[in-house]
C-alpha positions in Angstrom: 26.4 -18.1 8.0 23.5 -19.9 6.5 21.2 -18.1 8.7 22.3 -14.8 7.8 21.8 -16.0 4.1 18.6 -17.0 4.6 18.1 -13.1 6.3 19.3 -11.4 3.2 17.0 -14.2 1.3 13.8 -12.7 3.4 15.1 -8.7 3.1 15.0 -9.8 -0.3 11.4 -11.3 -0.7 10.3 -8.1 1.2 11.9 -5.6 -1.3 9.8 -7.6 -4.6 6.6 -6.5 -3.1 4.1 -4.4 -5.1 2.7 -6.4 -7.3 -1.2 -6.1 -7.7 -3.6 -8.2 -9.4 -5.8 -7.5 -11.9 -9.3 -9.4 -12.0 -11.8 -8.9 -14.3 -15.8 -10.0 -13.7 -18.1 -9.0 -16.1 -17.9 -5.6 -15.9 -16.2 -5.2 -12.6 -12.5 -4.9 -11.9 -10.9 -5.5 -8.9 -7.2 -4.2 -8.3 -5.9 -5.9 -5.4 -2.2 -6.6 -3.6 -1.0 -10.5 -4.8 -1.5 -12.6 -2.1 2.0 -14.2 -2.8 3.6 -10.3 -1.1 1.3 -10.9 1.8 3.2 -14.4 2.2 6.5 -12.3 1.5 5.8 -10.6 4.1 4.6 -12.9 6.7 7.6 -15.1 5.7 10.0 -12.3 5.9 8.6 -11.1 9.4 8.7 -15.0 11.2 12.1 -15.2 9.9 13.5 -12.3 11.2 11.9 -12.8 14.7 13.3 -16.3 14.4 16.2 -15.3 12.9 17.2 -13.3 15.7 18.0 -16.0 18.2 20.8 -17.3 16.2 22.7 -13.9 16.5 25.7 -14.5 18.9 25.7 -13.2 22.4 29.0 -12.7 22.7 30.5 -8.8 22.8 33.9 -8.7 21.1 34.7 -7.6 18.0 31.9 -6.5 15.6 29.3 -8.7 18.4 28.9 -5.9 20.6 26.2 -5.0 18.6 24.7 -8.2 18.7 21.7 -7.0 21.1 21.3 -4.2 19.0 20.6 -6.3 15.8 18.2 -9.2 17.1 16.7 -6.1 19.2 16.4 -4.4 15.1 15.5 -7.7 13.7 12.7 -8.8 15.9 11.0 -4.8 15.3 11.5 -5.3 11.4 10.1 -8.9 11.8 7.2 -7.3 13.6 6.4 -4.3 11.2 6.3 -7.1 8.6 3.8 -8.9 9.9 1.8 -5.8 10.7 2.4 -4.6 7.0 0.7 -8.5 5.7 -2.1 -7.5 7.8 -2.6 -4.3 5.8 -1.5 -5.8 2.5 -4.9 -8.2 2.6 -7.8 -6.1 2.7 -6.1 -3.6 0.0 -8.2 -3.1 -3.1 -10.2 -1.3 -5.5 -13.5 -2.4 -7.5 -14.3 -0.5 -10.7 -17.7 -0.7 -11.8 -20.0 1.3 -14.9 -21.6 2.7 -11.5 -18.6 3.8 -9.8 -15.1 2.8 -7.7 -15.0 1.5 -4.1 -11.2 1.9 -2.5 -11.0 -0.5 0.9 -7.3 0.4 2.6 -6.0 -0.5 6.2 -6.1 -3.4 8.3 -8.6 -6.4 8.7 -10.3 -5.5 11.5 -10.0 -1.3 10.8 -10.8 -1.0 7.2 -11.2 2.5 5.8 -14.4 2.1 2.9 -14.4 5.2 0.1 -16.9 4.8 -2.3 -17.5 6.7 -5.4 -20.7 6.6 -7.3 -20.2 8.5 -10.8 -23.8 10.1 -11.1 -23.4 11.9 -7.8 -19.4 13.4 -9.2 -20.0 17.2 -10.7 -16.0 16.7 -10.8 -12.9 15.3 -9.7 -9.4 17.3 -8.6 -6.5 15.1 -8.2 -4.3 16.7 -5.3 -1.2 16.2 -3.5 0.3 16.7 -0.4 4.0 16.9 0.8 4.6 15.9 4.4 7.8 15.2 6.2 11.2 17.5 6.5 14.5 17.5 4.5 15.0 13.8 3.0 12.2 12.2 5.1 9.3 14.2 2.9 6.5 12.2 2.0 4.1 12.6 -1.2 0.5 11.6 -1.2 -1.9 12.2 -3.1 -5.6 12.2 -3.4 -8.6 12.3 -5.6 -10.9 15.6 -4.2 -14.4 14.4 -5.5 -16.7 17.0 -5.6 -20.6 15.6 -5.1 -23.6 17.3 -6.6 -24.9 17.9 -3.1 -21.9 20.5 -2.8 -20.2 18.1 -0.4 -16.4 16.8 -0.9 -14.9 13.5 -0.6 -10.9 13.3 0.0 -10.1 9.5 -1.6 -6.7 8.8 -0.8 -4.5 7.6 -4.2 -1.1 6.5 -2.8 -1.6 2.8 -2.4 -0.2 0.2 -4.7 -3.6 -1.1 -5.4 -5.5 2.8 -6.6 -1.7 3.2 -8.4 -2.7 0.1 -10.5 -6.5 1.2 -11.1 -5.9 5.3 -11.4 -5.6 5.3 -15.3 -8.9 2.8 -15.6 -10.4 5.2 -13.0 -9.7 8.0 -14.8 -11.0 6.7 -18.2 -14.1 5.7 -16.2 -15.2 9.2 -15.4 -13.6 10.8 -18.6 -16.7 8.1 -20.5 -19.2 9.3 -17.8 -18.4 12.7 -18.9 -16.7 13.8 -15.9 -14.2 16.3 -15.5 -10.9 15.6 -14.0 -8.7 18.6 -13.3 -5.0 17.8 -12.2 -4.0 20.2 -9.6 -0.2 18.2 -8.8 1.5 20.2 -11.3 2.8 16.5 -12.5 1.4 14.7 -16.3 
């Protein structure tokens, strides 16, 4: 029983995660993902995989589903620890010059960078994907460069959630406009 505790103690430390930090350098600010949910999550993952070998074998009674829950536990595990890997390279720097957003994993980081004086104007988007209950919302910042061309910057993650409103008073004091096109305040 002690093991299952210590389970729901890890679905737990999974379900706080979200926090971001806040650092502040001169005139840089970096947004980034606390490093104590990457732990959460690597923590949570190696105790589910472990977890799962203390799950009776037997297959009376509600244990028939045994296979079925170490088989669940070790993929949840897994995702967890590919999730910490995603969770360490999230972050955006804010700068006089302009915003830099770095999303994905370690080794395939996704860089999109932002320089103010080549913005004409920005158009904050969304997108609905998904069917029935399993729609998803994401949204995006459409900057529109002076050369005519147009950068999609992805605004879902935790870490652009945290520095949107600092963004957007960024380009607002670089005389920007910003036109909201999600029909949301």
């Amino acid at each position: 029983m002690k093991k299952l505790q210590l389970s729901g103690v890890a679905a737990l430390c999974l379900s706080l995660s979200g926090c971001v930090d806040k650092k502040i350098n001169g005139d840089v600010t970096t947004f980034s993902i606390a490093l104590w949910v990457t732990a959460a999550f690597v923590l949570g993952g190696c105790g589910l995989i472990y977890g799962s070998r203390f799950i009776p074998k037997r297959t009376d009674g509600w244990f028939r589903f045994s296979k079925r829950i170490r088989l669940t536990m070790i993929f949840v595990g897994a995702a967890c620890l590919y999730i910490s890997l995603a969770t360490v390279n999230d972050r955006v720097t804010l700068s006089p010059s302009g915003f830099t957003e770095t999303t994905g994993l370690i080794v395939m980081s996704h860089v999109h960078e932002v320089r103010f004086k080549d913005i004409e104007k920005i158009e904050i988007t969304k997108e609905v994907s998904g069917i029935g209950r399993s729609q998803t919302t994401n949204y995006f910042m459409l900057c529109y460069e002076k050369n005519g061309d147009v950068k999609k910057v992805p605004a879902s993650s935790q870490s652009m959630q945290s520095a949107f409103p600092e963004i957007i008073r960024a380009l607002q004091a670089s005389g920007i406009p910003v036109f909201n096109k999600t029909g949301e305040p």
